[in-house]
N, C-alpha and C positions, 0 to 999 in steps of 0.2 A: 905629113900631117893632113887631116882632114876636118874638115869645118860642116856641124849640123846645127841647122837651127830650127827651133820652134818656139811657139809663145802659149802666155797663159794671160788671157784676160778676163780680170774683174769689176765690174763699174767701173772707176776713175782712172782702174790701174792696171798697167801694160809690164807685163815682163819677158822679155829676149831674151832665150835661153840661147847661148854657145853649147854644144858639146865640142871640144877637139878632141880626138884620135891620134896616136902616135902611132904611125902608119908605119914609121920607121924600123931598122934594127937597133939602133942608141938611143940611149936616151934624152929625151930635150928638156930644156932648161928654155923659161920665157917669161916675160912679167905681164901678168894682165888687169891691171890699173885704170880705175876712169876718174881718180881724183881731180884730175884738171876738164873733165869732157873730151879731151883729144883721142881716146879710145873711140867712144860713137862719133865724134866727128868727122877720124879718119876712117873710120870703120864700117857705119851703118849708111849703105842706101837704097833709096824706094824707088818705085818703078811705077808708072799708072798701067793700068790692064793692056793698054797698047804699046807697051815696051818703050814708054819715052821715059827716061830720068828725072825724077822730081826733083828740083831744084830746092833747098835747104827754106824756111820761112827763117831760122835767126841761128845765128853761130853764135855760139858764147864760150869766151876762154876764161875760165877763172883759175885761180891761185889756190892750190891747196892748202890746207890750215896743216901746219905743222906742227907735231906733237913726237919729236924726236923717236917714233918709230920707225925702224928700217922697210922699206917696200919689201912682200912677201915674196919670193920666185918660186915660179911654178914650175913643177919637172914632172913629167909621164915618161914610165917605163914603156915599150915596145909590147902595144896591143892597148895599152893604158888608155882610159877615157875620164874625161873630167868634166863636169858641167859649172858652166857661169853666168852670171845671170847680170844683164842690162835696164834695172828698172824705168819707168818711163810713167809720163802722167798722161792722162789728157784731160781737154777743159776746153769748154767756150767760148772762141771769142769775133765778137762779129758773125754770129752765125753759122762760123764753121769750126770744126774740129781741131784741134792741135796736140799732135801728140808728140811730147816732150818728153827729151832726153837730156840728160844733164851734159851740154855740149851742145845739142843740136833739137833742132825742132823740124816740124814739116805741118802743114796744114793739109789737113785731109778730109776729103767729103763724105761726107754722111751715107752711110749705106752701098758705098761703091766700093771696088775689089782694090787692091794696090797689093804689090810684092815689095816683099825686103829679102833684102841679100848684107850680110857681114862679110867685111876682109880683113883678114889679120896676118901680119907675118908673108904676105905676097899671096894666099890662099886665099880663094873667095866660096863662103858658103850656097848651100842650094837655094835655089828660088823659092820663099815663103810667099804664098800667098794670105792676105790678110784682107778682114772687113770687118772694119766697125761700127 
């Protein structure tokens, strides 16, 4: 499997795009879920321009609201690509940026570079660089 990301930013609104790749010859079978946040918590993280690890500003676990629907599983046939998307907000506060993920947040400075990288399934995606 192989992990691409890229984003799309509009004013308030941040979206992480996954592609994965079924790099394999079988086909895979996986769930990819952020009901609870634990996707971007275990998944998303930033980097500052000098390769240090940004530390998370707030972890949040919530309780998905059940409505007796089955989780959907994902499966890519061999060469198969599929795109999924992490929305995120940001917003002000004390001056600086936060850009929020349902699960996870970071606070980010204004006009400077930072990377993101996703890992999923023991695979970690390529260095995005980002600037907000």
């Amino acid at each position: 499997m192989k992990h691409t990301i890229s984003y799309h930013l509009e004013e308030n609104s941040f979206i992480l795009y996954i592609d994965i790749t079924n790099t394999g010859d079988e086909k895979r079978t996986f769930y990819f879920y952020n009901d609870s946040g634990a996707l971007a918590r275990n998944g998303i993280s930033l980097f500052t321009a000098k390769d240090e690890k940004m530390r998370a500003y707030e972890r949040a676990f919530m309780s998905p609201v059940y409505n007796g629907e089955q989780i959907k599983i994902n499966m890519l046939s061999p060469n198969e690509t599929q795109r999924f998307e992490l929305p995120a907000k940001i917003f002000e506060e004390d001056g600086e940026l936060i850009l929020g993920f349902r699960g996870i947040s970071f606070r980010i400075s204004r006009g400077e570079k930072f990377y993101i990288t996703f890992s999923f399934s023991g695979i970690t995606s390529n260095k995005l660089e980002v600037m907000l």
